[in-house]
PyMOL Python script that loads the backbone (N, CA, C, O; Angstrom):
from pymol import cmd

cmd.read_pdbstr("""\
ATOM      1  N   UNK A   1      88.779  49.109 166.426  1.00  0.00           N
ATOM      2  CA  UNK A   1      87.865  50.205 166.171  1.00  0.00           C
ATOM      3  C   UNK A   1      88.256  51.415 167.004  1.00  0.00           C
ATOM      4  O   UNK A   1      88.623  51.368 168.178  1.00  0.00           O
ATOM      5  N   UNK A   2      88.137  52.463 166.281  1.00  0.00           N
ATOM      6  CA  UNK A   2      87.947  53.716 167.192  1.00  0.00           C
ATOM      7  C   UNK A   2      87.395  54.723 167.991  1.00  0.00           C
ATOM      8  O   UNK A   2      87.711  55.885 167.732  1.00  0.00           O
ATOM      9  N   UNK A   3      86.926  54.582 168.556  1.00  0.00           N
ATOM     10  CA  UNK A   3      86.109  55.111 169.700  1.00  0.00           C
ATOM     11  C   UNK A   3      86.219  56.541 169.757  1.00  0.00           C
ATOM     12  O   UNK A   3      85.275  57.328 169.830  1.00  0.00           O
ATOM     13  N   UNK A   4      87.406  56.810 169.720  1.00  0.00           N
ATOM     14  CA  UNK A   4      87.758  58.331 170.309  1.00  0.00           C
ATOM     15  C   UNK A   4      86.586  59.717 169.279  1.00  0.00           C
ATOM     16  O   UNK A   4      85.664  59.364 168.544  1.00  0.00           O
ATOM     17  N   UNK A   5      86.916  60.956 169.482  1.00  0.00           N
ATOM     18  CA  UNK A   5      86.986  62.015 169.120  1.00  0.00           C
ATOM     19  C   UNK A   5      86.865  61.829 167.461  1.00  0.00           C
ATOM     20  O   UNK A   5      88.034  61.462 167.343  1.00  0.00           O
ATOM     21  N   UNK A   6      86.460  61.802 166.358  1.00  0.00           N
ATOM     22  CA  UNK A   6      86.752  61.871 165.024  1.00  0.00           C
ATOM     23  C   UNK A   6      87.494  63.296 164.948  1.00  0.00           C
ATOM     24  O   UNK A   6      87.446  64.289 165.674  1.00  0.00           O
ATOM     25  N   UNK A   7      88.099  63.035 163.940  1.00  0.00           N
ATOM     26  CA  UNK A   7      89.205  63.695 163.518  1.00  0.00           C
ATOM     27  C   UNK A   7      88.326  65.178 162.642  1.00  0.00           C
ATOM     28  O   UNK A   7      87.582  64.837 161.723  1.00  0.00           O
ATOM     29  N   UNK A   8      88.400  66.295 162.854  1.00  0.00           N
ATOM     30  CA  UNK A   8      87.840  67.316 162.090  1.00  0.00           C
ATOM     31  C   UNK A   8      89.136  67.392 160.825  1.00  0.00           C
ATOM     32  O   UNK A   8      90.341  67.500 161.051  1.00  0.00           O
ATOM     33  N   UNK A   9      88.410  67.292 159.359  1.00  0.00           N
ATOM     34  CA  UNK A   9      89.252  67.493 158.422  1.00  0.00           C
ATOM     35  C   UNK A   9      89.139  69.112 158.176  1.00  0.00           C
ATOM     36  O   UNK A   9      88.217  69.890 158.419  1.00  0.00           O
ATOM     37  N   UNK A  10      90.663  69.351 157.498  1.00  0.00           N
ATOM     38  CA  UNK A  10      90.316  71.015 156.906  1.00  0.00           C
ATOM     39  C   UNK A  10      90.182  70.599 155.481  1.00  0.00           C
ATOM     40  O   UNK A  10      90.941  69.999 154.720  1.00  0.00           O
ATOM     41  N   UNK A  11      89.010  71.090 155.354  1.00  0.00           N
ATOM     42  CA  UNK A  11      88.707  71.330 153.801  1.00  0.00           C
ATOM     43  C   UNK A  11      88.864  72.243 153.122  1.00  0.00           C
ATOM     44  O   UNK A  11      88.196  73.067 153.747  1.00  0.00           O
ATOM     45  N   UNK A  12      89.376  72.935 152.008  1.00  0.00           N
ATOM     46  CA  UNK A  12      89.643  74.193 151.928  1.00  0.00           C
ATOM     47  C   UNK A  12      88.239  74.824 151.856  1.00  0.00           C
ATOM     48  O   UNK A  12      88.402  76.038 151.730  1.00  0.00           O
ATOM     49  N   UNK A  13      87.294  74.602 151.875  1.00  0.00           N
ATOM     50  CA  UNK A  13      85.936  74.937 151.370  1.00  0.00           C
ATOM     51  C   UNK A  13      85.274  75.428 152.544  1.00  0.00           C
ATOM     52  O   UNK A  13      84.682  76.499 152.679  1.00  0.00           O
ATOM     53  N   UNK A  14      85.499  74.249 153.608  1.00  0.00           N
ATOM     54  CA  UNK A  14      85.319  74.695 155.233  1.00  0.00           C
ATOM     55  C   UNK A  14      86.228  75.801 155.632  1.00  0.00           C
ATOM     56  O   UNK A  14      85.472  76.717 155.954  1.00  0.00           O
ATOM     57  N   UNK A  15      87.395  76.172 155.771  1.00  0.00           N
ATOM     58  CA  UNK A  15      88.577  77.173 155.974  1.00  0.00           C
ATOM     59  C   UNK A  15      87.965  78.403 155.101  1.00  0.00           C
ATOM     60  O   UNK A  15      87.806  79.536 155.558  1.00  0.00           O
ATOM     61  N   UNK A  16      87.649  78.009 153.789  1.00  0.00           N
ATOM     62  CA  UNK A  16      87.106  79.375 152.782  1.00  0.00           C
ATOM     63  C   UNK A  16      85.432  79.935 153.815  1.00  0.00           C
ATOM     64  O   UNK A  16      84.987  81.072 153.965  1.00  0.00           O
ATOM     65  N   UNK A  17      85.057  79.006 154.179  1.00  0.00           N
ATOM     66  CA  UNK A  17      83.549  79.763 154.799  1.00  0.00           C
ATOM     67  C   UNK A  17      83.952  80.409 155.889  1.00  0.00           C
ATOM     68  O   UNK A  17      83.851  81.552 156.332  1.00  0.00           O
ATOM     69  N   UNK A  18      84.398  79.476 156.190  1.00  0.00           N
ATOM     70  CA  UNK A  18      85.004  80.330 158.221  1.00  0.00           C
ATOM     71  C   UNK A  18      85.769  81.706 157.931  1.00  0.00           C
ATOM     72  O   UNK A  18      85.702  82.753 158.574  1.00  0.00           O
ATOM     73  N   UNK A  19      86.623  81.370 156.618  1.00  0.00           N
ATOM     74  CA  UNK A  19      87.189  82.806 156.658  1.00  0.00           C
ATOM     75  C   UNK A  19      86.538  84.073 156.292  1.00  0.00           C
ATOM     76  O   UNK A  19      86.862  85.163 156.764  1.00  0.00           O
ATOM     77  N   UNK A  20      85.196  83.795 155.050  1.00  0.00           N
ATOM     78  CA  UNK A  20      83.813  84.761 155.276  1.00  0.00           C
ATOM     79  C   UNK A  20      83.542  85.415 156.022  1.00  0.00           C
ATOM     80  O   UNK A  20      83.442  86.642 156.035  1.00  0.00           O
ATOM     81  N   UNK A  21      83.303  84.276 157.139  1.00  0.00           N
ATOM     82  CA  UNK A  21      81.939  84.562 158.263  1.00  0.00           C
ATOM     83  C   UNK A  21      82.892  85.702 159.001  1.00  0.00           C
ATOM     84  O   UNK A  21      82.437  86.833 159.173  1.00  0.00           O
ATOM     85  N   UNK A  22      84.158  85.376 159.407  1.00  0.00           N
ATOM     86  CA  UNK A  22      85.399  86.253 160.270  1.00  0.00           C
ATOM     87  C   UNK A  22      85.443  87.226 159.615  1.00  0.00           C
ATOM     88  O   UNK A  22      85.480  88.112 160.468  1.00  0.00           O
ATOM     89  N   UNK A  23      85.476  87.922 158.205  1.00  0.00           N
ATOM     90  CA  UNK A  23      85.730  88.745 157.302  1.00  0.00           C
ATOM     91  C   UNK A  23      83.988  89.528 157.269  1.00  0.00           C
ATOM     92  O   UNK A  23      83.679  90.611 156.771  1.00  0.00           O
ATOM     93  N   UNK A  24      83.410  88.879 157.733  1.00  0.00           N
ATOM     94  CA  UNK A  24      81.845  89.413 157.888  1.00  0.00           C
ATOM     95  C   UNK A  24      81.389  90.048 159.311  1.00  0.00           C
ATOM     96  O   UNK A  24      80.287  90.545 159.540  1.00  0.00           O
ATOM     97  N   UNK A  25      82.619  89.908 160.340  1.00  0.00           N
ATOM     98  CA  UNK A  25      81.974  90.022 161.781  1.00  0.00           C
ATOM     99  C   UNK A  25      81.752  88.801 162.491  1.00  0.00           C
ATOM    100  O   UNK A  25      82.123  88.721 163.662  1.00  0.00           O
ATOM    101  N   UNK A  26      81.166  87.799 161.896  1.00  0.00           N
ATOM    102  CA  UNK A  26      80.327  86.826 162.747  1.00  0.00           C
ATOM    103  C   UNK A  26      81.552  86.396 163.863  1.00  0.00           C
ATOM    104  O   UNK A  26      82.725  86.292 163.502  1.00  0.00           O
ATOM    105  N   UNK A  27      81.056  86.136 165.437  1.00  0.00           N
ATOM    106  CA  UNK A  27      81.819  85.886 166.495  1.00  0.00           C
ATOM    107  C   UNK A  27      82.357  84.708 165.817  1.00  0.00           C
ATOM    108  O   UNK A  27      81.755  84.290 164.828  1.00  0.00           O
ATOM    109  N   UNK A  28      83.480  84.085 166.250  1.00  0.00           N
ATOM    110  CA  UNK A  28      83.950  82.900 166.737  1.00  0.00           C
ATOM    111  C   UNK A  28      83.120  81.682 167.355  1.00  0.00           C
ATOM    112  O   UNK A  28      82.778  80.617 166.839  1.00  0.00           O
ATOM    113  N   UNK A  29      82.934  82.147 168.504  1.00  0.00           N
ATOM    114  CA  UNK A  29      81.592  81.212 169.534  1.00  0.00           C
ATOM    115  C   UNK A  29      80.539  81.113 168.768  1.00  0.00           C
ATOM    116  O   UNK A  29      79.580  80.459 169.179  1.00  0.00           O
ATOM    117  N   UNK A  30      80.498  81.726 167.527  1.00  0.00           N
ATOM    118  CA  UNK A  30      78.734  81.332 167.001  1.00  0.00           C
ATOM    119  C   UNK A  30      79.425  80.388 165.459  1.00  0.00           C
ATOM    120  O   UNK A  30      78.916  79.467 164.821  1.00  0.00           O
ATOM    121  N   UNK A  31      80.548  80.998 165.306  1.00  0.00           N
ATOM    122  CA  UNK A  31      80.909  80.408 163.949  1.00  0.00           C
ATOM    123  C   UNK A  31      80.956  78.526 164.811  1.00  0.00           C
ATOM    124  O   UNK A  31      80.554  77.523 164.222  1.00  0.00           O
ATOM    125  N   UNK A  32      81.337  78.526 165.747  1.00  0.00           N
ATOM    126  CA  UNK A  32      82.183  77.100 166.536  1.00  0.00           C
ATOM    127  C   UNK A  32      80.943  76.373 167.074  1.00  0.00           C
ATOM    128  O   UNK A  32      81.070  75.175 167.325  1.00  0.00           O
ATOM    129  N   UNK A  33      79.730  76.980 167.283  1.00  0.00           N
ATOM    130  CA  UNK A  33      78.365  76.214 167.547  1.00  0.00           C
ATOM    131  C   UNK A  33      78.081  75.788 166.484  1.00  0.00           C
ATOM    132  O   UNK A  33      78.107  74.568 166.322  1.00  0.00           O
ATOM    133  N   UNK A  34      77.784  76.497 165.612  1.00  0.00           N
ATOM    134  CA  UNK A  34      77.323  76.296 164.226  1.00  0.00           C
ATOM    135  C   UNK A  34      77.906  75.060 163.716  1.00  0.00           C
ATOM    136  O   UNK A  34      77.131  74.359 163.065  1.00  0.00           O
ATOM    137  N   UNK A  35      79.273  74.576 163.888  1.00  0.00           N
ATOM    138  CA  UNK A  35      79.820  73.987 163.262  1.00  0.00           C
ATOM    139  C   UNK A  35      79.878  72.347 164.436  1.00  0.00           C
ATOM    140  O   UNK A  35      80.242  71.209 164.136  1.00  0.00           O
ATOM    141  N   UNK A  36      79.512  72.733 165.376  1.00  0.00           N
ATOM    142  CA  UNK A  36      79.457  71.699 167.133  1.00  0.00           C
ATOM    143  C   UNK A  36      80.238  71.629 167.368  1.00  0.00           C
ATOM    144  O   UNK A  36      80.423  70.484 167.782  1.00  0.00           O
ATOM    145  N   UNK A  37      81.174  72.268 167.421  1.00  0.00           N
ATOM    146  CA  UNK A  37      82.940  72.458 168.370  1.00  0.00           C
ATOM    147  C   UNK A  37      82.544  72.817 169.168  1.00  0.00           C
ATOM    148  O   UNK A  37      81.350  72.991 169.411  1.00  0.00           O
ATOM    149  N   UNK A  38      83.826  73.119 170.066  1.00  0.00           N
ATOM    150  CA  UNK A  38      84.469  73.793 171.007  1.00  0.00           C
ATOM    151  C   UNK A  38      85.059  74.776 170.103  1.00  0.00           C
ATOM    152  O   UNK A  38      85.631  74.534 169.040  1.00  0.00           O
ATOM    153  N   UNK A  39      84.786  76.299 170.833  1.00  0.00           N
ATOM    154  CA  UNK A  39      85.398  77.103 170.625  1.00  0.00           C
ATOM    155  C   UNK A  39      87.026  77.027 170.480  1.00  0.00           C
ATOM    156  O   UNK A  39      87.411  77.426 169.381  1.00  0.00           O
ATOM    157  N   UNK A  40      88.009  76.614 171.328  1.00  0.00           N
ATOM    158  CA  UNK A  40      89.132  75.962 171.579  1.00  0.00           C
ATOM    159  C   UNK A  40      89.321  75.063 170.357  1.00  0.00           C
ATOM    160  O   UNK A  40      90.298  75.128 169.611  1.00  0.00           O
ATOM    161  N   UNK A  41      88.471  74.365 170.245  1.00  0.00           N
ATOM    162  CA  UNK A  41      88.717  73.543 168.531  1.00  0.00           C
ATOM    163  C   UNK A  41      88.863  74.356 167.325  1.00  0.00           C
ATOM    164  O   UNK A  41      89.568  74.008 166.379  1.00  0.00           O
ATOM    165  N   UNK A  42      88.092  75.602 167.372  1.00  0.00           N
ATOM    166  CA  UNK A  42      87.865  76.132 165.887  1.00  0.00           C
ATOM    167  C   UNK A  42      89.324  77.000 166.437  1.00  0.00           C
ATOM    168  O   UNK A  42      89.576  77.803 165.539  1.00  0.00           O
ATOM    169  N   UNK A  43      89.988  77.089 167.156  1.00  0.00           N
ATOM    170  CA  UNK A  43      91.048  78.199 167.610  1.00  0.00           C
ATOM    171  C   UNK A  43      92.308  77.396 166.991  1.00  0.00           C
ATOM    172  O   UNK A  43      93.270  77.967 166.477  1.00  0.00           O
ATOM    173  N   UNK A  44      92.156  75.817 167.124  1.00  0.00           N
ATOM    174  CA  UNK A  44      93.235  74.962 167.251  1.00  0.00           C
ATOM    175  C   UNK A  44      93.347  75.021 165.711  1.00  0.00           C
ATOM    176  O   UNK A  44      94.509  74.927 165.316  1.00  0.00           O
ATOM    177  N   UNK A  45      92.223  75.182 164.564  1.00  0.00           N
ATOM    178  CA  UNK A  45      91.846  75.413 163.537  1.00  0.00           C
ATOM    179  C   UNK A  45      92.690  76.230 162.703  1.00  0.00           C
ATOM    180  O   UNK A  45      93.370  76.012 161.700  1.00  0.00           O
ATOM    181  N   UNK A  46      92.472  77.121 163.337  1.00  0.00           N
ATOM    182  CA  UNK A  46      92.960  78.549 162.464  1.00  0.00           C
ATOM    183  C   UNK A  46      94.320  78.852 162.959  1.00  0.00           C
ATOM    184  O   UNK A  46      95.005  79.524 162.187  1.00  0.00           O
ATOM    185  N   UNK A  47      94.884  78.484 164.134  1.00  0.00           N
ATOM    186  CA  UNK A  47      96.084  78.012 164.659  1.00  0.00           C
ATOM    187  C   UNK A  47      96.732  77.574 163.278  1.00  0.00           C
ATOM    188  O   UNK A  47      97.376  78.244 162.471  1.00  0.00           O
ATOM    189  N   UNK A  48      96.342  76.173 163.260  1.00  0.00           N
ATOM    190  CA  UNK A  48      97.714  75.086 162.761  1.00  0.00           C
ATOM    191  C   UNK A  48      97.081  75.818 160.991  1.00  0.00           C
ATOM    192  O   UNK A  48      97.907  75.601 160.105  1.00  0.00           O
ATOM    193  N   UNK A  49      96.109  76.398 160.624  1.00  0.00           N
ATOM    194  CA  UNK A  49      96.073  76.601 159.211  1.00  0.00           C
ATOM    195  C   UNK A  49      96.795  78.067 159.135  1.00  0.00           C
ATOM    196  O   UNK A  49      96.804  78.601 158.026  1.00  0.00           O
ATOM    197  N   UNK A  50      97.196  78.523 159.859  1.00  0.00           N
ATOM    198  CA  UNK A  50      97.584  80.351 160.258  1.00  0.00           C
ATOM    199  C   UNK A  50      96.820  81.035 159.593  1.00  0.00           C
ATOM    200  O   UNK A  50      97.194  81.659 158.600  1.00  0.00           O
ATOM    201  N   UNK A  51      95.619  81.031 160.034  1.00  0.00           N
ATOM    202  CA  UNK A  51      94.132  82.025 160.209  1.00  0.00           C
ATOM    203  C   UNK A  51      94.075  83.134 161.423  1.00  0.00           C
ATOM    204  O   UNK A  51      93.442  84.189 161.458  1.00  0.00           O
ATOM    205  N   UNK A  52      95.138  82.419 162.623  1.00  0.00           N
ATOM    206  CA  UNK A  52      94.594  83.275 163.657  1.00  0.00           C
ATOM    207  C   UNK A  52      95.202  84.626 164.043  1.00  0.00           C
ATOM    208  O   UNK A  52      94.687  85.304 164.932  1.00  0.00           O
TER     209      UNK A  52
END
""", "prot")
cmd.dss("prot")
cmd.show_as("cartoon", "prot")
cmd.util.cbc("prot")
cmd.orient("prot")
């Protein structure tokens, strides 16, 4: 069994909202609560999808 961290999937549907909210203003830090990350997570996000 796995214990650790679950794995955040990219959905394109999730990637399509986040890219909204960014295209709307909304901070980062509120988009990354919203969602219960770490800021650093939603970064690692848009990183490896080249959003950032």
């Amino acid at each position: 069994m796995n214990f650790g961290r679950p794995k955040l999937l990219y959905n394109q549907d999730l990637l399509d909202n986040i890219d909204f909210l960014l295209s709307q203003g909304v901070p980062k830090s509120t988009i990354a609560s919203k969602l219960h990350i770490s800021r650093s997570s939603l970064y690692r996000i848009l990183e490896k999808t080249g959003r950032l």
